[in-house]
N, C-alpha and C positions, 0 to 999 in steps of 0.2 A: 589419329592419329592420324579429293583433290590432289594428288600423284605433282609432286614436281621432277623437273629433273634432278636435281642434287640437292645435298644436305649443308648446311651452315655449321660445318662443324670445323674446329679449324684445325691447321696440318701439321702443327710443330708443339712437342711439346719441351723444349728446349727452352732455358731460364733465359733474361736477358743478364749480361754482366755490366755490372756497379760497380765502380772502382774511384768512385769521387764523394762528394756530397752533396746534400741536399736531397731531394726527389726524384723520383725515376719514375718515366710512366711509356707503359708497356704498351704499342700500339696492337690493337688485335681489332682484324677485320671479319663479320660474319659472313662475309662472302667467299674467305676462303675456305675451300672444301677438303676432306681429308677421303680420300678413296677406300679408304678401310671400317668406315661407318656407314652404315645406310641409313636414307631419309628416317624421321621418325614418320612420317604420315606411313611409311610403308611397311615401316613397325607396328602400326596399328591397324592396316589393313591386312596383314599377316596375325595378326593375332585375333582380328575377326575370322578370318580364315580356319587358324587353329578350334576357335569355338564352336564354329558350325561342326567341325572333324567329332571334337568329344561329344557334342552335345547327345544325349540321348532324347526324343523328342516326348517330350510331359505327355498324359492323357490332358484332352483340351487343346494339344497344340494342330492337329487336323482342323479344328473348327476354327481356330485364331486365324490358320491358314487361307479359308474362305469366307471369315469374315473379311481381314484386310485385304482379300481380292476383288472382294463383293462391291467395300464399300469406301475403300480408300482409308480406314481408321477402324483398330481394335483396340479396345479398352482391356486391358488384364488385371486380373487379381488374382490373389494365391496366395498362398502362407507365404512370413518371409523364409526364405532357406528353400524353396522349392522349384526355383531356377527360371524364374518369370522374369527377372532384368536378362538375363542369357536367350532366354526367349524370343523378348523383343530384341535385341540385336540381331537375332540369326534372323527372323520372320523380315526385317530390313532390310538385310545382308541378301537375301532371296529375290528379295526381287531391285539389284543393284542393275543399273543399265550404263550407257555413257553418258545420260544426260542427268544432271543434277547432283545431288552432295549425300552425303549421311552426315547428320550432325544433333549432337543432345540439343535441346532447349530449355533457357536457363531463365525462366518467366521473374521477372525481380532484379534480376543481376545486369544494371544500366544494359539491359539488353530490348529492344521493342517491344509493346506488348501481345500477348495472343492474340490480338486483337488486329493488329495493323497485316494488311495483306502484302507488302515488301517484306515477309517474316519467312514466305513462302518461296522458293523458285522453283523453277519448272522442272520437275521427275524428283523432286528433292524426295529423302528416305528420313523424317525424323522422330526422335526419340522423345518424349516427354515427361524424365521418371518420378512421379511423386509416391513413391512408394514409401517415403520418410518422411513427407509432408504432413505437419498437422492439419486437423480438421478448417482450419481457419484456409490455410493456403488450399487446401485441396478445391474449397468452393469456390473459390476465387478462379482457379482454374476451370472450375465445371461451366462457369459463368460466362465466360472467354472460349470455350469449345465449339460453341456452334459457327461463332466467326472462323474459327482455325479450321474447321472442318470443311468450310466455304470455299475457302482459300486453297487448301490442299486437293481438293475436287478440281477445282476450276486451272491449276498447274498439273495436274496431272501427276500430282505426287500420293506419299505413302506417309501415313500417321500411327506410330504405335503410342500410346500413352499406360501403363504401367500406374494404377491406383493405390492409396494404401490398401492394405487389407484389414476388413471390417469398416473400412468409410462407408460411408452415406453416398448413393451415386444417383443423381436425377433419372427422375421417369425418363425422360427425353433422349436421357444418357442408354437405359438400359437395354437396348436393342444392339449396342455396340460391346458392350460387356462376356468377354470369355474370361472361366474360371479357369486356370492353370493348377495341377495337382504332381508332388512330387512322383519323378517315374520310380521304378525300382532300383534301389540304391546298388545292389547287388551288378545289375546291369549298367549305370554310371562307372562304377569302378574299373569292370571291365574293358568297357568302352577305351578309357584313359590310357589304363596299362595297354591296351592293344595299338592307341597312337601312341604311346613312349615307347612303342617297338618290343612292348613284352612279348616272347612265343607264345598262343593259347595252348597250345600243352602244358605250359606252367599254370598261367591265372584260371583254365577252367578245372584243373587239380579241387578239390577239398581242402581247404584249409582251415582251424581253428581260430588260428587271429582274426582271417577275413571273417568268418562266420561271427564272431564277436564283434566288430568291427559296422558292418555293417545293419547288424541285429538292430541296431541302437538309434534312435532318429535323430538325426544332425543333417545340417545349414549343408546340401551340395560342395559348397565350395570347400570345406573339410573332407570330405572324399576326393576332392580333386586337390587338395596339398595333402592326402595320405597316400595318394597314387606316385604322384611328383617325390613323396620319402621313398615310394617302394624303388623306382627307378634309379635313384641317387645312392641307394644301399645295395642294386645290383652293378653300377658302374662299382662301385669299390668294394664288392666284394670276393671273396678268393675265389678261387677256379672251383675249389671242392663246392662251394656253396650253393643252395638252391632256393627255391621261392620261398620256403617255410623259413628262411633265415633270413630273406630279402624282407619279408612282415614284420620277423617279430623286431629286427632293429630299424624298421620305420614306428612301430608300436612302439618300441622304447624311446625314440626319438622325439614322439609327443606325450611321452608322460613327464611330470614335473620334477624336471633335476635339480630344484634350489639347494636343498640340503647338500646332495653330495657334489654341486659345485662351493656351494660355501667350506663342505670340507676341505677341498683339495686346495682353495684360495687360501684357506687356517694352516694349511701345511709349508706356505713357501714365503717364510719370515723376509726374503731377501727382496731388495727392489727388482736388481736384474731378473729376477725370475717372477717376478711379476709381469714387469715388465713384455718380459718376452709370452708368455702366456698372454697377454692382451695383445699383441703383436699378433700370434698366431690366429686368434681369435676373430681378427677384423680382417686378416690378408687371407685367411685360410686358403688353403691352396698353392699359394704363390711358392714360387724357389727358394733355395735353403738362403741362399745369399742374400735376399732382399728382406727375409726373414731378419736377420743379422744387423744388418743396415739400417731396418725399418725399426729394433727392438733400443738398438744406440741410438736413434734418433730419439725415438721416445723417454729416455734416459733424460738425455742433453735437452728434449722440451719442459718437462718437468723439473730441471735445474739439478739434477746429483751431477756429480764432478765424476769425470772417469777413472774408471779401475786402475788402481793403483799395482794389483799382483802383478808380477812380471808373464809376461803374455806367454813362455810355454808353461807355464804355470796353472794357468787358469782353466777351467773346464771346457774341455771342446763340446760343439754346438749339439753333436747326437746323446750327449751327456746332459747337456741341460735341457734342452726338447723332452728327453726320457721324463725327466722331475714335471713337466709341465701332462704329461701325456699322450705327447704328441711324439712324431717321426718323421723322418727323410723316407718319403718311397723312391722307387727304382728310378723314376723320372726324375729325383733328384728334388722336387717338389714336399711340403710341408702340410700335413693334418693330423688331425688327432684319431687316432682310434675309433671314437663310437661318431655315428651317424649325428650330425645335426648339434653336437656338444661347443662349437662352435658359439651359436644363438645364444644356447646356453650363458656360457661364459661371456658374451656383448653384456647380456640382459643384465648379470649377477655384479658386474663393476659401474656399468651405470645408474641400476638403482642403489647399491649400496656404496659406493663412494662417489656423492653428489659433485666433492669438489674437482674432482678429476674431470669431468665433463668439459670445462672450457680448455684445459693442454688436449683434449682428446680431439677437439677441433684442430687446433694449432699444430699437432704434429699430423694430421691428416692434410692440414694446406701444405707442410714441409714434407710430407710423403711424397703427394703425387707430382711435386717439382722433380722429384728425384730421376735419374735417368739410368737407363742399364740394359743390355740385353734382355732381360727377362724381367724387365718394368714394361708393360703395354697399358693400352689406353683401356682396355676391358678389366686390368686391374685394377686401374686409379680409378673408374666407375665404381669398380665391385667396393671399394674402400670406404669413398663416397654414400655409397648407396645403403652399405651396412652402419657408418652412422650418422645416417640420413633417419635409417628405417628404428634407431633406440630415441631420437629424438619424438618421431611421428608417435612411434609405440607408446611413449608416455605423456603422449599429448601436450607435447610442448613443440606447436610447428610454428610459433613466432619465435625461438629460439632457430630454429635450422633457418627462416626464414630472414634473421638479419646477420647468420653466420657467412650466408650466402652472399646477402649483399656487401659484407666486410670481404669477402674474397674476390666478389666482383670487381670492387672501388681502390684494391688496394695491390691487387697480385703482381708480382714482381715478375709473373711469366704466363704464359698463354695455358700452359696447365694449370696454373691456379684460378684461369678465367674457364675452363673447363669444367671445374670442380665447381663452380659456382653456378654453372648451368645445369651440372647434372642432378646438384642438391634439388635446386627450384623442379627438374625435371618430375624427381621423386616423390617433391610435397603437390603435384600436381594431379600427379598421377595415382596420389593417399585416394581414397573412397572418401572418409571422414574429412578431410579438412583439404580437397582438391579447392574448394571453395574459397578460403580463406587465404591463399597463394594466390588466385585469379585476383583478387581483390587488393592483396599489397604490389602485385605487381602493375595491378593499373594506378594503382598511388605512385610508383615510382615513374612509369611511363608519364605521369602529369608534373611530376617536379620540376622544378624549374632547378634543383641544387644535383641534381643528375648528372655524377659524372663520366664522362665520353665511354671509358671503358665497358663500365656496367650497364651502360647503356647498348654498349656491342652485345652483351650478355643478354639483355632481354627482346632484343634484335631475334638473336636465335632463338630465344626460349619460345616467342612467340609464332616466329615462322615457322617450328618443326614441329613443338608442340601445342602448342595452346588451338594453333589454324587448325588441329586434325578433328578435334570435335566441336569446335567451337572459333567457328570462321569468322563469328561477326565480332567477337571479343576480340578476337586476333587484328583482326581489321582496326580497329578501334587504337588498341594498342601503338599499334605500327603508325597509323595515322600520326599520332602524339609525338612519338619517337622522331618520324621524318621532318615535324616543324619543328623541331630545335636540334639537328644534328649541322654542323657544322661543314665536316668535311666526308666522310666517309663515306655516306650516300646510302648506306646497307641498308637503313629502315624504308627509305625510297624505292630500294631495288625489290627491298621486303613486297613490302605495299605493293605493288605492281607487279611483282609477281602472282599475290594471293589473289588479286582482284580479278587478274588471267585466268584464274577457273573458275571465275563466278559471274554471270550478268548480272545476277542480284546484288551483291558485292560493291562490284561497279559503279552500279544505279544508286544503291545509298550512299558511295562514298561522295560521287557527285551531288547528291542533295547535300550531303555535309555541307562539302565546298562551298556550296552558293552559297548556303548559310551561313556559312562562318563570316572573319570580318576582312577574307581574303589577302591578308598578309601576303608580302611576298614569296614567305616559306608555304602560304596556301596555294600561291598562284603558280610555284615551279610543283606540287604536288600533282596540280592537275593539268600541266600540261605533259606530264608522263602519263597519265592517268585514261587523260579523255581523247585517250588517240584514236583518231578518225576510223582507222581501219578497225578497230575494236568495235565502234559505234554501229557500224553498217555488216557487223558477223551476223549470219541469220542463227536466230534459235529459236528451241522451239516452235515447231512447224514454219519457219520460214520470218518470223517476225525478228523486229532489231531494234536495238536499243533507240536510233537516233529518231525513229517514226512515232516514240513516246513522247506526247506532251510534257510531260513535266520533266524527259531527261532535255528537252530542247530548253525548256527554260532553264535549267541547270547548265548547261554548257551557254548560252549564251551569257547568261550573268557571268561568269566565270572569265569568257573570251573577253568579254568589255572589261575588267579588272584590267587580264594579259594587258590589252590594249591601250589602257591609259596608264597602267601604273610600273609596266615593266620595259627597258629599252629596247631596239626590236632586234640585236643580236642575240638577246635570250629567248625572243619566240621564235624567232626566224627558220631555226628547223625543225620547229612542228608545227610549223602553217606552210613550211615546204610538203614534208610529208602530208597533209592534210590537203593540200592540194594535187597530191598524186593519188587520193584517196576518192579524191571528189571526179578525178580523169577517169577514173578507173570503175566508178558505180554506178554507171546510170542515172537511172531515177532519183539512188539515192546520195549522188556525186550533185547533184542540183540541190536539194537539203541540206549537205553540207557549206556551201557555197551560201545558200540565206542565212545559215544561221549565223557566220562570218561578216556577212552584211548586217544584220540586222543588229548583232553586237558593237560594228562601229558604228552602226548609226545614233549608236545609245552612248558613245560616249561627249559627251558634252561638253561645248568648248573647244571639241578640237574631233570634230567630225572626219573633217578635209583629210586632216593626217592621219587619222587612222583609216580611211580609204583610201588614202595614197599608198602606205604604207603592205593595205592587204595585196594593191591591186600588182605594186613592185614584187613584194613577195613570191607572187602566180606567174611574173614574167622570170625571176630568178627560178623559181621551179621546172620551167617547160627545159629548161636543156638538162634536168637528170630524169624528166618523166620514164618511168618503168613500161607508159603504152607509147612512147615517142613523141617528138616535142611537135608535131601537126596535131593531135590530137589534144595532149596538151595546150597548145594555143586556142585551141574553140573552148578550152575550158576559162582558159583565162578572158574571152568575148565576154561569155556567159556571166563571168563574175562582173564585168563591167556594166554588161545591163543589168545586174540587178544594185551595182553601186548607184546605178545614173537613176534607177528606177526610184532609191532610196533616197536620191539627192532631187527628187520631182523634176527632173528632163523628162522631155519629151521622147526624145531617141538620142542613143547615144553615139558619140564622135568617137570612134577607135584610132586613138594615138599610131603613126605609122612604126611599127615593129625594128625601131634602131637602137644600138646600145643608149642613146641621147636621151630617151623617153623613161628608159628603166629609172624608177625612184621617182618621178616624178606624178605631180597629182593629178587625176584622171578628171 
């Protein structure tokens, strides 16, 4: 989930007004930032954070610990449910430094293969989970390991990889192999409750449910959403109550309510009271009045005509809340009685009235339009996210998946492009089908019928989340996005921001570039891109991008493009800047400087100009130089001999320093 400064989230969620005809199209920028959401990448380095807190460390996990010390790479296996993907993240998470990334690998997914050593940067921490992979891919993988293993040594990175269990794992392999075994469940539990701020005077009590509860062998991660019930049943429960009631209504909570939700649903003939029951359901929580709002709207989505009783006639709200089960607490706020009856009731209308499903979207995009004192953006998520999560639940994420994009392409306000980011956020962040989001959303990033809007929308989705575990997808993405954007610029800003925390990043995008067929939507991507002072950052131990062979051929190809295909008011201030970069580096202010020469010299048919061109550029630079324009001008010498060098003079004639001479060809 690479630390930026701020979040692309955007600040208003306020409709646009329509009051003509035709089409309306809501401009929405991913670079505006709303101060009340923070990054997702920092949402995910806080929930790695949170993990390492719960974690209880498995037997086997000391040895995983000096293996991956040892050896730069530990291989794990374990039953599944025994907490060896949480493992390999915390074992990562350990040894985090400020050089390099944590990020999953996605061997197949138009992503490099294990094979290619740009798959690597320097301190990187990566993840490789095939713990779902069948035997076919597992090997394919094993096959590919010893290069990845090459590569990680020689950057001075860190490899966990994560096996099926019972796979078949090469001799070669077994030296790197730690078994992981679940810890004691009993102590998991604890662990939890005592980060949800449980007192240990309560959780190390005796208790019968716990005792039941944990008796039983189950998947970790059900102990840690039975911990997450227990906490949620002490926030709402009465003052008289204590742990043994805080249990037993998280125990009630996960046993199966279908029946006595189908009863209560068989009891309430009326639509408004349906109605409102599915209202409460999905806002759970939210204020009485939004309740009210949100319960007529759903009315009015679904097509019945409103109530006709005379309005002091009709049953007020704490009267029909009663019939559904629910109430107004002191806050003034809306829930039902028993813990978690909520899920319940999503589950029991979406599987059993199929057709309701598509008004359940529609008045969800006409929800979070809605504005009010006690409408916030954490609501219109939770709304989103809850039927987000009955779509995922029944395995239908091509449905949430083109819900999303009809909210993207279509919203009449900047909260319905909201809701469109948050959906994708959800189906990305499924386990099961994070996969299959990554993959319509680089269909959509490819289209050419992509419109502007929803294109802001995968702008963000890709910047905050998809870059957090999966940088080079991200990259990818944005890439796409920034050649066919128009005016807004955001996939550009994107792109060049992501590539600011990565030299590897960088480096591939630039091999892109050359490769591509340098369009002019290529040639403005990398003159943001391949900026000089970027080139000449040291990292890792002292080393820089522009001293790599293949990034020189990459930029030069790139610069001969700039140079014959673009006029020179659109490069002219990044070959300024690039020449305050060349003043400014020394040794490596001299390599900047040929590889500018050497790109004009490649352009053919019109050499003269584009060394005219560089040389004008260097004399317009010296008067904003950052190290002064006398130093400056021995830079601008220096580019002449090696223009004159390139042009086979003998020595070169330095034009005298008057305004007369600027633009002129050397």
């Amino acid at each position: 989930m690479s630390e930026r400064s701020g979040s692309t989230w955007v600040t208003s969620t306020s409709g646009a007004l329509h009051n003509g005809t035709g089409d309306m199209y809501v401009t929405f920028s991913a670079d505006q930032r709303s101060s009340g959401r923070p990054p997702f990448r920092r949402v995910a380095d806080d929930q790695l954070a949170w993990l390492r807190r719960v974690l209880v460390a498995p037997p086997g996990m000391g040895n995983a610990r000096l293996q991956l010390a040892r050896a730069g790479t530990v291989i794990l296996d374990g039953t599944p449910g025994s907490g060896r993907t949480s493992a390999a993240r915390v074992l990562l998470r350990e040894h985090h430094t400020d050089i390099g990334a944590f990020r999953e690998l996605l061997p197949g997914e138009e992503e490099l293969p294990l094979t290619d050593p740009e798959l690597v940067g320097a301190g990187d921490r990566l993840l490789l989970d095939m713990s779902a992979a069948e035997a076919e891919r597992w090997a394919a993988a094993q096959a590919d390991l010893s290069a990845l293993r090459k590569a990680v040594h020689e950057q001075n990175a860190h490899l966990v990889v994560v096996m099926p269990h019972g796979g078949i794992i090469d001799s070669d392999l077994q030296q790197y192999r730690v078994e992981i075994q679940q810890p004691c469940r009993k102590r998991v539990l604890r662990r939890h409750l005592r980060v949800h701020g449980v007192p240990s005077e309560h959780y190390l009590r005796p208790d019968a449910t716990v005792a039941d509860f944990v008796r039983e062998q189950r998947p970790l991660r059900e102990i840690a959403d039975f911990a997450d019930l227990v906490r949620r049943a002490r926030e709402a429960a009465a003052w008289d109550e204590g742990f043994a009631q805080w249990c037993t209504s998280a125990h009630k909570a996960r046993a199966d309510r279908r029946e006595e939700v189908a009863a209560l649903v068989a009891t309430l003939g009326d639509s408004p009271q349906r109605a409102l029951l599915i209202t409460v359901a999905m806002l759970h929580g939210a204020h009485a009045d939004t309740i009210h709002r949100a319960a007529q709207l759903l009315l009015d989505t679904v097509g019945l005509p409103p109530d006709d009783v005379p309005l002091l006639q009709r049953k007020d709200l704490a009267e029909r809340l009663a019939e559904v089960s629910a109430g107004v607490g002191p806050d003034g706020h809306v829930r039902f009685g028993e813990l978690d009856h909520d899920s319940a009731i999503r589950a029991h209308f979406w599987d059993h009235m199929p057709d309701l499903r598509q008004y359940l979207g529609m008045w969800t995009a006409r929800s979070v339009a809605l504005n009010g004192p006690h409408i916030t953006q954490e609501l219109r998520d939770g709304l989103v996210a809850k039927l987000a999560g009955e779509y995922l639940r029944t395995g239908r994420p091509e449905g949430l998946a083109s819900l999303a994009e009809a909210w993207g392409s279509t919203a009449a306000s900047k909260a319905g492009l909201e809701a469109a980011v948050q959906a994708l956020t959800c189906g990305l962040g499924d386990r099961v089908h994070a996969r299959s989001f990554r993959g319509w959303i680089y269909q959509w990033c490819t289209s050419k019928q992509l419109k502007e809007q929803f294109a802001q929308v995968l702008v963000q989705v890709c910047a905050d989340v998809v870059a957090a575990d999966h940088p080079d997808q991200a990259m990818l993405r944005l890439y796409y996005l920034a050649r066919r954007e128009h005016s807004t610029g955001s996939a550009l800003r994107a792109l060049s921001d992501l590539v600011e925390t990565s030299h590897r990043l960088r480096r591939r995008l630039l091999h892109r570039l050359a490769r591509s067929e340098l369009s002019p939507a290529d040639l403005c991507i990398f003159l943001r891109v391949g900026v000089a002072k970027a080139l000449t950052d040291p990292y890792d131990n002292g080393r820089t991008l522009v001293e790599e062979e293949s990034v020189q051929s990459s930029v030069t190809t790139c610069w001969r493009a700039v140079l014959n295909g673009l006029p020179r008011p659109a490069w002219q201030p990044y070959a300024k800047r690039w020449m305050h970069a060349a003043a400014d580096d020394g040794p490596k202010g001299d390599l900047l400087l040929e590889l500018l020469v050497s790109a004009a010299a490649r352009c053919e048919g019109r050499r003269g100009a584009a060394f005219a061109a560089l040389y004008a550029s260097a004399r317009d630079a010296e008067r904003t130089a950052p190290v002064g324009s006398s130093r400056a001008a021995l830079t601008t010498d220096l580019l002449l001999q090696k223009i004159c060098s390139a042009q086979r003079h003998s020595s070169p004639t330095t034009p005298p320093r008057t305004e007369s001479t600027r633009g002129t060809e050397p």
